[in-house]
DRENTORKOL-3810 file (N, C-alpha, C; in nm, 4 decimals):
REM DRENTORKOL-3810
@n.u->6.6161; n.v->15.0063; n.w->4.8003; ca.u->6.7225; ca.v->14.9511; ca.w->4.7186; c.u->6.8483; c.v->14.9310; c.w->4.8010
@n.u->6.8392; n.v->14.9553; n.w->4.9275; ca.u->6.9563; ca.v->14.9538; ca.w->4.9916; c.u->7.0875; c.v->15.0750; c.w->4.9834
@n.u->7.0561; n.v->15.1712; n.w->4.9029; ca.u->7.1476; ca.v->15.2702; ca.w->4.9083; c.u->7.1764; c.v->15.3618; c.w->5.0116
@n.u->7.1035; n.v->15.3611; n.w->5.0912; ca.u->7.1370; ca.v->15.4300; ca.w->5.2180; c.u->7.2137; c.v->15.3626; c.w->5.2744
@n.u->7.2262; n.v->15.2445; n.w->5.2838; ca.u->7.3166; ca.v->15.1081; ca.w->5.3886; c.u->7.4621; c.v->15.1765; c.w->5.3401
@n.u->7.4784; n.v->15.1877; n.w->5.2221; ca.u->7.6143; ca.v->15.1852; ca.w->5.1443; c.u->7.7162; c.v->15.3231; c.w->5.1576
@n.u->7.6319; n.v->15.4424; n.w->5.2254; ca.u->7.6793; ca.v->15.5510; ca.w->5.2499; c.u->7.7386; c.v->15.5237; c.w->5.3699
@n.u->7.8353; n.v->15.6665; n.w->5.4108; ca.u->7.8761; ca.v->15.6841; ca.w->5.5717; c.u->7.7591; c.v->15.8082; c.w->5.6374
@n.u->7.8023; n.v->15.7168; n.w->5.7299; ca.u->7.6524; ca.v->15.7999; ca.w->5.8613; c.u->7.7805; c.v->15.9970; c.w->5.8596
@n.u->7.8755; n.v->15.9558; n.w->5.8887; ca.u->7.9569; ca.v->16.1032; ca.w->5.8641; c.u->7.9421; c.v->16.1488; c.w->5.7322
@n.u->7.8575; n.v->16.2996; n.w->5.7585; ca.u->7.8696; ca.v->16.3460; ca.w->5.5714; c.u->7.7418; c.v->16.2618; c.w->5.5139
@n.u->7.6398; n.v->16.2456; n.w->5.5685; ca.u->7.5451; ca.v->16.1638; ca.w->5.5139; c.u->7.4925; c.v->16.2208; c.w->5.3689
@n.u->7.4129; n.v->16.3290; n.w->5.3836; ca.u->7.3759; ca.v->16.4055; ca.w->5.2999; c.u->7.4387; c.v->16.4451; c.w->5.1614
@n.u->7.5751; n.v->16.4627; n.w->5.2191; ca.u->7.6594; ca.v->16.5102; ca.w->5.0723; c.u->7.6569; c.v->16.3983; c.w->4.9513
@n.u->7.7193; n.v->16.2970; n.w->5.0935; ca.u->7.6862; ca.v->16.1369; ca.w->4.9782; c.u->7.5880; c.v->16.1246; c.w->4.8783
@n.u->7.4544; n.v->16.1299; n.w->4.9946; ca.u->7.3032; ca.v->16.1232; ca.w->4.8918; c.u->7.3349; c.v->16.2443; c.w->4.8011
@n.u->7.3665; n.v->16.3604; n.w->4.7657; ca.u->7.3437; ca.v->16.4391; ca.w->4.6592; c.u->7.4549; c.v->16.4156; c.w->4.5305
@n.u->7.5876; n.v->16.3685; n.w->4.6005; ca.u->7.7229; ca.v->16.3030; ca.w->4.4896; c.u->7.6169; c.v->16.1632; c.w->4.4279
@n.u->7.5906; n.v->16.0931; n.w->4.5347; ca.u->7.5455; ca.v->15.9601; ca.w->4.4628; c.u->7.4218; c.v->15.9782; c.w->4.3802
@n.u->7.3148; n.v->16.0845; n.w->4.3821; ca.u->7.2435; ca.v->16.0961; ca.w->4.3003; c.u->7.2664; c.v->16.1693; c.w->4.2276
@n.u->7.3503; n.v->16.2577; n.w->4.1635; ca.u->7.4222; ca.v->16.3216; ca.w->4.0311; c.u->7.4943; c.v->16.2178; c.w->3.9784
@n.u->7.5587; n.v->16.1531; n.w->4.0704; ca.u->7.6375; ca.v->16.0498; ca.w->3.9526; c.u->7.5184; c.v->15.9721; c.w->3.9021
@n.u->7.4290; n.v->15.8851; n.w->3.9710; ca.u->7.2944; ca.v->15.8392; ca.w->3.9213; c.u->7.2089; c.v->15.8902; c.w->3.8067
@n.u->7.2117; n.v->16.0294; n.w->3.8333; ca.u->7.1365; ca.v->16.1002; ca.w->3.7243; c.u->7.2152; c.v->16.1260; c.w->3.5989
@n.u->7.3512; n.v->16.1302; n.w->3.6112; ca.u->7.3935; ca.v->16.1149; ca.w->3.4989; c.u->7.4170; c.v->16.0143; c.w->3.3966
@n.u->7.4514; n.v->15.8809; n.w->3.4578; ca.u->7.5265; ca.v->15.7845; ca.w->3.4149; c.u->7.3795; c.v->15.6634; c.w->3.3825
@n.u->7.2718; n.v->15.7152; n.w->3.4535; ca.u->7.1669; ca.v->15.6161; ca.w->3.4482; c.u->7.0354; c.v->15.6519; c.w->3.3683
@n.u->7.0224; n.v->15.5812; n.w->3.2702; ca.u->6.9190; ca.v->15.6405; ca.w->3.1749; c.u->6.7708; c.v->15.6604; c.w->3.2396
@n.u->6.6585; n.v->15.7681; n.w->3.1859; ca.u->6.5286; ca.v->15.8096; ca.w->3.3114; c.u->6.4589; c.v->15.6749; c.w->3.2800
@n.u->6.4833; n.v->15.6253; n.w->3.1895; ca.u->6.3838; ca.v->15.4862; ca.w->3.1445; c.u->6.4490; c.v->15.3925; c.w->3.2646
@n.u->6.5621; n.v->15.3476; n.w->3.2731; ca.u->6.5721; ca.v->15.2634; ca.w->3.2932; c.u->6.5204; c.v->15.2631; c.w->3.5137
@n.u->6.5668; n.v->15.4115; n.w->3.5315; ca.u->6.5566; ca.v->15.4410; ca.w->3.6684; c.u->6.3546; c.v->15.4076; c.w->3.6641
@n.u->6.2967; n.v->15.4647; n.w->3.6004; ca.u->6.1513; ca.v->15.4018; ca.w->3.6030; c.u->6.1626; c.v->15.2771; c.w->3.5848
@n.u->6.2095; n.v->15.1890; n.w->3.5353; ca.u->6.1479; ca.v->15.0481; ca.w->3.5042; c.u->6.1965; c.v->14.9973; c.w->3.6345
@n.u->6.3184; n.v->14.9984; n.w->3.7057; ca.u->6.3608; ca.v->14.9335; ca.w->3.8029; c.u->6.2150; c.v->15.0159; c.w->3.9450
@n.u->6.2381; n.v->15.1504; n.w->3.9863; ca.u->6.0892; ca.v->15.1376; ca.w->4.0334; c.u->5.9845; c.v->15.0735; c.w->4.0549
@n.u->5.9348; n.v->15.0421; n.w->3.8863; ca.u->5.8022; ca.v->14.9750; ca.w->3.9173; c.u->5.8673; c.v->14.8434; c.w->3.9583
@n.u->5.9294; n.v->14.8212; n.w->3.9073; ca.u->5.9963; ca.v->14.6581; ca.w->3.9340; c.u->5.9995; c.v->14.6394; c.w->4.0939
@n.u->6.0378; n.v->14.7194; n.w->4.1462; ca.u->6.0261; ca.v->14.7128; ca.w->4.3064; c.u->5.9095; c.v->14.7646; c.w->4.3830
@n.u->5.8302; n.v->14.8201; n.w->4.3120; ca.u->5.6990; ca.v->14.8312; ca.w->4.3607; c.u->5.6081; c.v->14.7118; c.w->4.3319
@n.u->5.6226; n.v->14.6201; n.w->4.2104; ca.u->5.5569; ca.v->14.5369; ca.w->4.1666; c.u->5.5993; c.v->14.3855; c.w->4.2491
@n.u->5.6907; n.v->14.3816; n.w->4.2541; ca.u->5.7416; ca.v->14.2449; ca.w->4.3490; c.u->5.6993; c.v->14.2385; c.w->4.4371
@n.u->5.6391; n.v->14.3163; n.w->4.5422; ca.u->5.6122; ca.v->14.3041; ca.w->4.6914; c.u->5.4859; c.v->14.2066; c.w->4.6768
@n.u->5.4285; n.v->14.1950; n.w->4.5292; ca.u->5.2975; ca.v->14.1357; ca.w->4.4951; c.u->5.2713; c.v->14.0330; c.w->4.4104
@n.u->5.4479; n.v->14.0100; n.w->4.3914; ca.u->5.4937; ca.v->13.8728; ca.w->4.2993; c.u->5.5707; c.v->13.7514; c.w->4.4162
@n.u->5.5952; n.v->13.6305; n.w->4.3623; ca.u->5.6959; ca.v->13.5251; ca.w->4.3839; c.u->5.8240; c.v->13.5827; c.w->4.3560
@n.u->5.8857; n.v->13.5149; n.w->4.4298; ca.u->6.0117; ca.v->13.5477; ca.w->4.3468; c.u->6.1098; c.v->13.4507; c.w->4.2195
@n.u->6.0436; n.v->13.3966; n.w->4.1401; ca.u->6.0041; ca.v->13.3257; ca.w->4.0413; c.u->5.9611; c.v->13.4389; c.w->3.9395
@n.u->5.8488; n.v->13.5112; n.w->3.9354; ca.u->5.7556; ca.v->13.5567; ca.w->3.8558; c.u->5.8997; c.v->13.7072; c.w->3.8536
@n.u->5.8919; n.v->13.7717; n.w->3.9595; ca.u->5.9717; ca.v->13.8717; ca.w->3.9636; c.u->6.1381; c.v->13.8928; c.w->3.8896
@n.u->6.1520; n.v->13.7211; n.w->3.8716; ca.u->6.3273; ca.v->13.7049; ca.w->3.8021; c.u->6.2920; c.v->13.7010; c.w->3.6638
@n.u->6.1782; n.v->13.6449; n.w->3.6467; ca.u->6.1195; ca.v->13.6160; ca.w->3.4840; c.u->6.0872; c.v->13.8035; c.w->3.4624
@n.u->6.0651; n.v->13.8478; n.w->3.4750; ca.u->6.0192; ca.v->13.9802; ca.w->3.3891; c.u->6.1372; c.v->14.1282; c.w->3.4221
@n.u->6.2052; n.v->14.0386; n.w->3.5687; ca.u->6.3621; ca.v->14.1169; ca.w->3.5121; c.u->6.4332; c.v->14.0552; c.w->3.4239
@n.u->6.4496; n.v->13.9350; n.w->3.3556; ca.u->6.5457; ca.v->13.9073; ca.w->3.2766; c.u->6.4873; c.v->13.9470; c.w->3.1145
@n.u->6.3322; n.v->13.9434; n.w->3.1217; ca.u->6.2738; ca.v->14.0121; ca.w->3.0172; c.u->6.3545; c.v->14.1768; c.w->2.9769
@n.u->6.3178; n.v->14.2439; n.w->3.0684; ca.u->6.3717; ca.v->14.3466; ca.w->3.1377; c.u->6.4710; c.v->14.4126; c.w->3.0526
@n.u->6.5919; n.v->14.3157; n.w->3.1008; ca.u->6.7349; ca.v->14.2944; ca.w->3.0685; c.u->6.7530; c.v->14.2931; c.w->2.9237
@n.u->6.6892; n.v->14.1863; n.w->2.8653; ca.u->6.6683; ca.v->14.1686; ca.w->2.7330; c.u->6.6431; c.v->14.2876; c.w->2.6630
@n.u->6.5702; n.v->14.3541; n.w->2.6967; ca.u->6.4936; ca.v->14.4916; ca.w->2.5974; c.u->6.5690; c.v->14.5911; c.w->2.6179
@n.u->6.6444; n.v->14.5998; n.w->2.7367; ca.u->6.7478; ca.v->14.6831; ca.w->2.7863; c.u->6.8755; c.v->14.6887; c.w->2.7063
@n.u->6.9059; n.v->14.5200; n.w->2.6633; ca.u->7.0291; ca.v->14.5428; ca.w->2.5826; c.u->7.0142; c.v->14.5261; c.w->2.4276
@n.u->6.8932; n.v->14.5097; n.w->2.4212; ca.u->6.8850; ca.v->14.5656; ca.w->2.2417; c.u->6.8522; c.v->14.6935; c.w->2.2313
@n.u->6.7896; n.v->14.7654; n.w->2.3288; ca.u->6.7996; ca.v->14.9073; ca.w->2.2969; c.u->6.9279; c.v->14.9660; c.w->2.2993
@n.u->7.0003; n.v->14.9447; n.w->2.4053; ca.u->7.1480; ca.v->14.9682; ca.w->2.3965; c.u->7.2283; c.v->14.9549; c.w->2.2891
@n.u->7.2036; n.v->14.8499; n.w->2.1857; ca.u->7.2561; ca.v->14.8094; ca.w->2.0845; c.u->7.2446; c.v->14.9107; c.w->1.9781
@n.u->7.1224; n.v->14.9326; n.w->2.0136; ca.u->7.0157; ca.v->15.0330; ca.w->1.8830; c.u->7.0935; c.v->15.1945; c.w->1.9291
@n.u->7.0816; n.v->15.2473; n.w->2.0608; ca.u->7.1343; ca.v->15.3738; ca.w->2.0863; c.u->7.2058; c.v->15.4211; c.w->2.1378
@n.u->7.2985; n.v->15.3140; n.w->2.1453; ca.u->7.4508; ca.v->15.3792; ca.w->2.2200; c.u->7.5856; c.v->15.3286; c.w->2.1664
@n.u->7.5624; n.v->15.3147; n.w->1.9989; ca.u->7.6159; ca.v->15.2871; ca.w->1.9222; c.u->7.7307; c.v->15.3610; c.w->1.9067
@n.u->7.8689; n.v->15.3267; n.w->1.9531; ca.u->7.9722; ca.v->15.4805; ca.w->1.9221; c.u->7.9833; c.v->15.5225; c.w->2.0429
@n.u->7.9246; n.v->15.5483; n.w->2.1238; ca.u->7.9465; ca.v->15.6135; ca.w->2.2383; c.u->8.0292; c.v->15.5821; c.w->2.3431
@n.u->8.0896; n.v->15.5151; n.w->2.3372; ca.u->8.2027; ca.v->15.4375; ca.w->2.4597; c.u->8.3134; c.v->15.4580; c.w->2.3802
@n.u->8.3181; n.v->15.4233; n.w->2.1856; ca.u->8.4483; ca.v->15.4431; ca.w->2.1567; c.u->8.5144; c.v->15.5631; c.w->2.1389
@n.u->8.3918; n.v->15.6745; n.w->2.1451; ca.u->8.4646; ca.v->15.8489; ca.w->2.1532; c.u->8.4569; c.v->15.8644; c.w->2.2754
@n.u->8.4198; n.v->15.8209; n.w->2.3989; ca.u->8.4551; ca.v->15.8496; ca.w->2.4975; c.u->8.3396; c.v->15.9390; c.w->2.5430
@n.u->8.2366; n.v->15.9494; n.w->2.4726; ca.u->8.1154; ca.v->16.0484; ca.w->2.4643; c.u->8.0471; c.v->16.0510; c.w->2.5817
@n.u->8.0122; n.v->16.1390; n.w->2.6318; ca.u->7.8606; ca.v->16.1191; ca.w->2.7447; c.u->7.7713; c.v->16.0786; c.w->2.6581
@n.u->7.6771; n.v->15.9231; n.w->2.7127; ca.u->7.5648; ca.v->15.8962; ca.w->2.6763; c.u->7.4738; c.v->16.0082; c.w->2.6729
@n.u->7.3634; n.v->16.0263; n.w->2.5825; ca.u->7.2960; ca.v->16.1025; ca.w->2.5692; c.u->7.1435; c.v->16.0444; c.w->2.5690
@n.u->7.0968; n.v->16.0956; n.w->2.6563; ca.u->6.9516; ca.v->16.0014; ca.w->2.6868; c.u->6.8241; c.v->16.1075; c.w->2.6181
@n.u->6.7945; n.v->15.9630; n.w->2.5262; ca.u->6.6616; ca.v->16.0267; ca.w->2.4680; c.u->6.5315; c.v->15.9402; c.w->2.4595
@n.u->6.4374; n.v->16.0214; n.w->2.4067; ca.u->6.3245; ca.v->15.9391; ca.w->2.4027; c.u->6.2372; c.v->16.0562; c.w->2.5391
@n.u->6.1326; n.v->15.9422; n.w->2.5971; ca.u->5.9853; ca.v->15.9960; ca.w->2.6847; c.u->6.1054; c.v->15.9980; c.w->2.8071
@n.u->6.0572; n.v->16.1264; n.w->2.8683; ca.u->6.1462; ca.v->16.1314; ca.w->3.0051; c.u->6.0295; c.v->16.1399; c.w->3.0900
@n.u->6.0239; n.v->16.0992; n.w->3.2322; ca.u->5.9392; ca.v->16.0672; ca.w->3.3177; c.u->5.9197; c.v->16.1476; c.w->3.4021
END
């Protein structure tokens, strides 16, 4: 995904453990699986086929959002992630 590029080579490590707590918090487990397969699955798609089933993707992403994170930005709330965790 390129996240290593984006760190400093000084302090490498700390980065990777700040940047994956903030990750783990702020990023739902569904969505961190779907992008996965999504990048495991492309190496074996067009990149045509691969934009079509991320924008699918996207789509299902923001009606669920609609459906469960209703309120939550206007109290200022931590999202609360539910459902099948992976």
């Amino acid at each position: 995904m390129g996240l290593a590029n984006l760190l400093p080579a000084e302090g490498f490590l700390d980065a990777v453990l700040q940047r994956s707590q903030e990750m783990a918090a702020s990023t739902s487990p569904r969505s961190v699986r779907i992008m996965k397969r999504q990048l495991r699955e492309a190496r074996y798609q067009t990149l045509g086929q691969a934009t079509r089933i991320a924008d699918r993707e996207i789509a299902a992403a923001r009606h669920r959002r609609l459906q469960g994170g209703r309120g939550a930005l206007p109290r200022k709330a931590p999202t609360r992630f539910k459902g099948k965790q992976a």
